[in-house]
C-alpha positions in Angstrom: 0.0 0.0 0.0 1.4 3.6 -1.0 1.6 5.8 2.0 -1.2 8.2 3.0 -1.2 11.0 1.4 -3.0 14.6 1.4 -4.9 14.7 -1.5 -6.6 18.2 -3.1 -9.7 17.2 -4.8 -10.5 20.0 -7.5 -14.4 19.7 -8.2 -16.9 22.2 -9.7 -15.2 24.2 -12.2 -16.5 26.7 -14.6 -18.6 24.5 -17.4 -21.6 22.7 -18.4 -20.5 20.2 -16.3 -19.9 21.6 -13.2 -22.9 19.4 -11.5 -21.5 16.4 -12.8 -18.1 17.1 -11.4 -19.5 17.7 -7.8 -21.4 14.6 -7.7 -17.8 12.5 -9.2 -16.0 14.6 -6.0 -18.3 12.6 -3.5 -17.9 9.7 -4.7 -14.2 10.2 -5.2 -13.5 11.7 -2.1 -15.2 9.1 -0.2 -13.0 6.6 -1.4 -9.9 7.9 -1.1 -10.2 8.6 2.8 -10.0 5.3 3.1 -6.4 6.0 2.2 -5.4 9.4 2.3 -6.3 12.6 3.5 -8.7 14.5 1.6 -9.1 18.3 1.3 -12.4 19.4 -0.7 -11.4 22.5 -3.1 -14.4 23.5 -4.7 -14.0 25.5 -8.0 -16.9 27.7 -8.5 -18.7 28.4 -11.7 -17.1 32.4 -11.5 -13.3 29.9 -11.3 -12.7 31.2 -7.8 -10.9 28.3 -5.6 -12.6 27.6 -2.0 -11.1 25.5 0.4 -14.1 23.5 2.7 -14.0 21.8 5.9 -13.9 18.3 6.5 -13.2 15.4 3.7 -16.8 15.8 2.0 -16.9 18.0 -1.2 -20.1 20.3 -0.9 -21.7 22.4 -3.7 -21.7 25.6 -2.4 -18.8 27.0 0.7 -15.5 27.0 1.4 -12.4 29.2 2.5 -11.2 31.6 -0.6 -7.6 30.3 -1.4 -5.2 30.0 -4.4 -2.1 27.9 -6.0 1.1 30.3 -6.6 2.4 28.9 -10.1 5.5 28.8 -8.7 7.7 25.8 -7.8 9.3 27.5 -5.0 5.9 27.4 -2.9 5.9 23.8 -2.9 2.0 23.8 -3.7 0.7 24.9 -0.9 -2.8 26.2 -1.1 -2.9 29.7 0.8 -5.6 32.1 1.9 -6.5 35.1 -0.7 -7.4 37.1 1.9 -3.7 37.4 3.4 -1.8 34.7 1.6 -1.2 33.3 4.8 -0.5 29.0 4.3 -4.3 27.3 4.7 -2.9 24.1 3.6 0.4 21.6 2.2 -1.2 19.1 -0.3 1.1 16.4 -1.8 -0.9 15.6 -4.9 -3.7 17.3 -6.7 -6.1 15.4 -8.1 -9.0 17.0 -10.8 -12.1 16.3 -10.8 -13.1 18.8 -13.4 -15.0 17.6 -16.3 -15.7 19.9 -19.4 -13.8 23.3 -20.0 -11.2 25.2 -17.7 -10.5 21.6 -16.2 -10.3 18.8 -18.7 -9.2 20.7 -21.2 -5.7 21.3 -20.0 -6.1 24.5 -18.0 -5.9 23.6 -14.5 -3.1 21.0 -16.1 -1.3 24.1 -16.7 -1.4 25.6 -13.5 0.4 22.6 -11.9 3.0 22.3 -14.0 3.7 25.8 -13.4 3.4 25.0 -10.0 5.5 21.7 -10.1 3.2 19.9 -8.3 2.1 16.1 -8.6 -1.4 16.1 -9.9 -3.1 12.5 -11.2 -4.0 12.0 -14.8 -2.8 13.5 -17.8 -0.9 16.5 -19.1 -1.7 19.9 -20.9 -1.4 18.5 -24.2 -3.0 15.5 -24.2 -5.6 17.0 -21.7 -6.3 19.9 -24.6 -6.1 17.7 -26.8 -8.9 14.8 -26.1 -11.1 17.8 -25.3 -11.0 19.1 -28.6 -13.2 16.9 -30.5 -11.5 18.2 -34.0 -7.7 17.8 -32.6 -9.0 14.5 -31.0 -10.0 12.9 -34.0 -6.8 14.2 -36.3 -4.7 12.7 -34.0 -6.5 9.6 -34.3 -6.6 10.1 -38.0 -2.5 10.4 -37.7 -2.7 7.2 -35.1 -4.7 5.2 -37.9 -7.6 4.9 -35.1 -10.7 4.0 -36.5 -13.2 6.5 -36.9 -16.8 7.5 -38.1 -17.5 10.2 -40.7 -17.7 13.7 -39.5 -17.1 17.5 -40.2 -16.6 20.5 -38.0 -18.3 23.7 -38.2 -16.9 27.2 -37.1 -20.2 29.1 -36.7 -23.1 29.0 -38.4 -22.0 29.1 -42.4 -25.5 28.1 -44.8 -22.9 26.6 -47.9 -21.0 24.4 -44.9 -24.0 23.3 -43.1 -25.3 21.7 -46.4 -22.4 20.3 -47.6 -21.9 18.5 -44.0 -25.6 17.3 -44.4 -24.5 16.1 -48.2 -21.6 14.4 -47.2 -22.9 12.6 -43.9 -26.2 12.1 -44.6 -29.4 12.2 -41.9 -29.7 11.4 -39.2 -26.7 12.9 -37.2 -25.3 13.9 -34.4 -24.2 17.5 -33.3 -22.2 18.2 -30.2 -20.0 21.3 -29.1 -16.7 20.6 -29.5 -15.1 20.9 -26.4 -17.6 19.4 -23.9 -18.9 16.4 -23.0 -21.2 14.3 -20.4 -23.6 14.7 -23.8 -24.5 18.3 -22.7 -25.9 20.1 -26.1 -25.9 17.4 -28.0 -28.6 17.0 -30.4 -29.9 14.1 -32.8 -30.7 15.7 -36.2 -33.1 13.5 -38.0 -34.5 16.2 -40.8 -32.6 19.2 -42.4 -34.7 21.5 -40.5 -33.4 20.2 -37.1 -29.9 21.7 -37.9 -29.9 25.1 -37.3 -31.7 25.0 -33.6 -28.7 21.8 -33.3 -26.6 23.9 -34.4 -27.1 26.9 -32.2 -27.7 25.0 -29.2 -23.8 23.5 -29.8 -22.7 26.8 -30.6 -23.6 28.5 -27.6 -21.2 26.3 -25.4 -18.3 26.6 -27.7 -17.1 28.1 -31.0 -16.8 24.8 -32.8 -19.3 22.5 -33.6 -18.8 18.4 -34.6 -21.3 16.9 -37.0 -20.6 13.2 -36.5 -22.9 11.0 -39.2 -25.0 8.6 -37.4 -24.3 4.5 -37.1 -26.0 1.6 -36.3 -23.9 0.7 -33.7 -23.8 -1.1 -30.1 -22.1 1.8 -27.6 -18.8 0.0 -25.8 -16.6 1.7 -23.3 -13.4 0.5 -21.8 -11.0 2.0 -19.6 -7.3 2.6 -19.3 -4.9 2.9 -16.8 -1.6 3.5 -16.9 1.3 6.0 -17.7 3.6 4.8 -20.1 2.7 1.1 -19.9 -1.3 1.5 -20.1 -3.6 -1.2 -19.3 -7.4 -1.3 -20.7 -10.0 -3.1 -18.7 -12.7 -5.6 -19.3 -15.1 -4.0 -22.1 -18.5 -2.7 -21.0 -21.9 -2.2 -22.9 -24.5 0.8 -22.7 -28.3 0.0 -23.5 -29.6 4.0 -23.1 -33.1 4.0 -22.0 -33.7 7.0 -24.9 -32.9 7.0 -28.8 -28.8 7.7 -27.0 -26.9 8.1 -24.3 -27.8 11.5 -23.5 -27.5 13.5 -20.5 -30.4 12.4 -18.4 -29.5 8.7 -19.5 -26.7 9.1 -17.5 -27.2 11.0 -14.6 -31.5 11.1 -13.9 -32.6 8.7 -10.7 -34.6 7.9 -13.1 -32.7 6.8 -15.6 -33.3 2.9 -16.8 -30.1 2.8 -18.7 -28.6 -0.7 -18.1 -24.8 -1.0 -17.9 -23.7 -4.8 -19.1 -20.1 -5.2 -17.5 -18.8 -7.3 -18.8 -20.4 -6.7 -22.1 -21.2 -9.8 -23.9 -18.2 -10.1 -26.8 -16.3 -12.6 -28.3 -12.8 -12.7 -27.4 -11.3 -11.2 -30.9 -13.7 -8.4 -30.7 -12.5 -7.5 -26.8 -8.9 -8.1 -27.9 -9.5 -5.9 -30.9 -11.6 -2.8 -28.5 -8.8 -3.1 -25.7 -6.0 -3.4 -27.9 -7.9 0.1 -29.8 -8.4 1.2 -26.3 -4.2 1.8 -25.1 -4.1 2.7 -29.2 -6.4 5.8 -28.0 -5.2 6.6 -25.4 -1.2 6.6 -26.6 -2.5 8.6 -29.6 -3.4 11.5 -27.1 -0.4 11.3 -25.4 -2.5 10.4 -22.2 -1.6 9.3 -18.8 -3.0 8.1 -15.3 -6.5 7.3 -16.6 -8.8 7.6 -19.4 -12.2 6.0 -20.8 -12.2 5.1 -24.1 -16.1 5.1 -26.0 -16.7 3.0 -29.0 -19.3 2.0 -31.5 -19.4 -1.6 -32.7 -20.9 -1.2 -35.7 -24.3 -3.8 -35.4 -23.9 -4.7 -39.3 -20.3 -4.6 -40.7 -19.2 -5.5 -37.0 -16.3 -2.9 -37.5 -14.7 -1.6 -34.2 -14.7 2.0 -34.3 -13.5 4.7 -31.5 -15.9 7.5 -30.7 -13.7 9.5 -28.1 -11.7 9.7 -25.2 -12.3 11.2 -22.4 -9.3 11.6 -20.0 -10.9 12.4 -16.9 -14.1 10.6 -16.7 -17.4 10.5 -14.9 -16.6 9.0 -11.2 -20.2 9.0 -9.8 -21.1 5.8 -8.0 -23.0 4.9 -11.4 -20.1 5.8 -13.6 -18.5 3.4 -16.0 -14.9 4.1 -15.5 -14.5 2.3 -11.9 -17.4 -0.1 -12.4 -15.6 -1.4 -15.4 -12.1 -1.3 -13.4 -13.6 -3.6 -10.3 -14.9 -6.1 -12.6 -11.3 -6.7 -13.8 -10.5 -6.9 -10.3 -9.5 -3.4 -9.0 -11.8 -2.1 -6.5 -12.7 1.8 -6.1 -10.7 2.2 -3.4 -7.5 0.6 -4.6 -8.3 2.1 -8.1 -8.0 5.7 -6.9 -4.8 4.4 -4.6 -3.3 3.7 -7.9 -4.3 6.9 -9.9 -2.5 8.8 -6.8 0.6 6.7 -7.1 0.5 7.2 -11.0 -0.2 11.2 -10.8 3.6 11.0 -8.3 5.3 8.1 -10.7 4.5 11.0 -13.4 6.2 14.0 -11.6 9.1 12.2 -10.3 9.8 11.4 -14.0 9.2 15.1 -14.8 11.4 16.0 -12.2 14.1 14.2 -13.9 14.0 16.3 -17.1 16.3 19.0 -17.2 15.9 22.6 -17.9 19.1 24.1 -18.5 20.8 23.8 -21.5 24.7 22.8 -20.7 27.0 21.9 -23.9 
């Protein structure tokens, strides 16, 4: 067992997901007090940083504090009232899902700060949360793919010659979000432009993605530079997809077959696609990998990444990680241990230049 550490959990954050990300912090929190110390930093949805009481993340309070991006402060959290020290975390670890937290932000604020944080870099952070630099980098990786375009704005000539070339129906999604928050099913020409603007209003970019017959698979990796992808699991959404209130409602009847029910070429093939994703990001610590297995051609093909996925109680990272044997607990043990494994190697690297 690594030692017991004190363990920052960033939560909240300022994006469409911020709800999502407190309700992961709970679950996330209460398992690593079974090994660490846990301090609740809740980002707010205005990005301010508050420090709360105790080791259960809540969605409102907290102490104002901030990080100095400075190595020499060791990552200590201190008070922005008087910069006095409120606190001496030895890893960080994000909850953040969606923008200014996935997407390499926050990433960049501990590197600054040299601190150990768990999952992966700027980069690849930025990177798997750009849908459009997601998917060339796949392209580069030979990762297969479905048919898509991506719009900047609304644009008449571009919106028809998306519809031309992908055909209805399809799918429209903002390009830097996820947890399926404005995405839209298009099913007649007339759907786009309300799609359209809907995506648009979360982020500049849009991704028209052509619709397939498919069975939705997710695996999981874990892992810095020797990743590991779990068991394969299946989603049966209770609507036409897996949209938002599939995945989060009470009363969502969504069922979650882990482990799904493949042959044993076809889970080679999605695990062996699954590290293939994940090394084409440049990703480390942890990631979820979403596929489609197309239901007639039976071709494997990779939807996204997602390098710091949903860990509610109901999520499919962990639940996918304790059917290949890895509890919660001991799965979020390991993420710390990979998040320090990762800076010590950083701390290796130099930074001068000597002939």
């Amino acid at each position: 067992m690594a030692p017991r550490q004190t363990v920052a959990l960033l939560f909240g954050g300022r994006s469409g997901e911020h709800e999502v990300s407190v309700r992961s912090a709970v679950s996330v929190a209460a398992g690593l007090a079974v090994r660490h110390r846990v301090l609740p930093v809740l980002l707010d949805k205005r990005g301010g940083w508050l420090l709360q009481d105790g080791a259960e993340p809540r969605p409102t309070g907290g102490r104002p504090v901030f990080l100095t991006p400075s190595p020499g402060d060791r990552g200590r959290l201190r008070l922005l009232s008087d910069a006095s020290l409120a606190a001496e975390p030895d890893v960080y670890f994000p909850v953040l899902h969606g923008t200014f937290g996935e997407d390499g932000t926050v990433q960049g604020l501990l590197e600054l700060a040299a601190v150990p944080y768990v999952g992966s870099g700027v980069a690849a952070s930025a990177a798997a949360m750009d849908k459009e630099m997601m998917k060339a980098l796949f392209a580069q990786a030979g990762v297969p793919q479905g048919r898509y375009r991506v719009l900047r704005g609304r644009d008449r000539a571009a919106e028809e010659a998306a519809v031309l070339a992908l055909g209805l129906p399809l799918f429209v999604k903002p390009a830097n979000l996820g947890s399926s928050v404005a995405v839209s099913k298009v099913k007649r020409a007339a759907e786009l432009a309300p799609a359209l603007d809907l995506a648009l209003a979360y982020d500049r970019k849009a991704v028209l993605e052509a619709a397939i017959d498919a069975r939705e698979i997710e695996v999981s990796v874990l892992g810095n530079e020797a990743p590991e992808a779990s068991l394969p699991g299946e989603i049966l959404p209770d609507g036409e997809f897996y949209d938002y209130d599939s995945k989060y409602s009470p009363d969502s009847k969504t069922e979650l077959r882990i482990p799904a029910p493949l042959d044993a070429a076809t889970t080679s093939r999605l695990q062996e696609l699954a590290i293939g994703a994940f090394r084409a990001v440049d990703a480390s610590g942890y990631a979820r990998v979403d596929f489609f297995l197309d239901r007639t051609t039976g071709d494997v093909l990779v939807n996204e990444i997602n390098t710091i996925p949903g860990f509610t109680s109901i999520s499919m990272f962990p639940k996918l990680w304790a059917a290949t044997g890895l509890p919660y607990d001991a799965l979020l043990d390991r993420l710390v241990a990979l998040g320090l494994a990762r800076q010590l190697a950083r701390d290796r690297l130099r930074t001068d230049f000597r002939a």
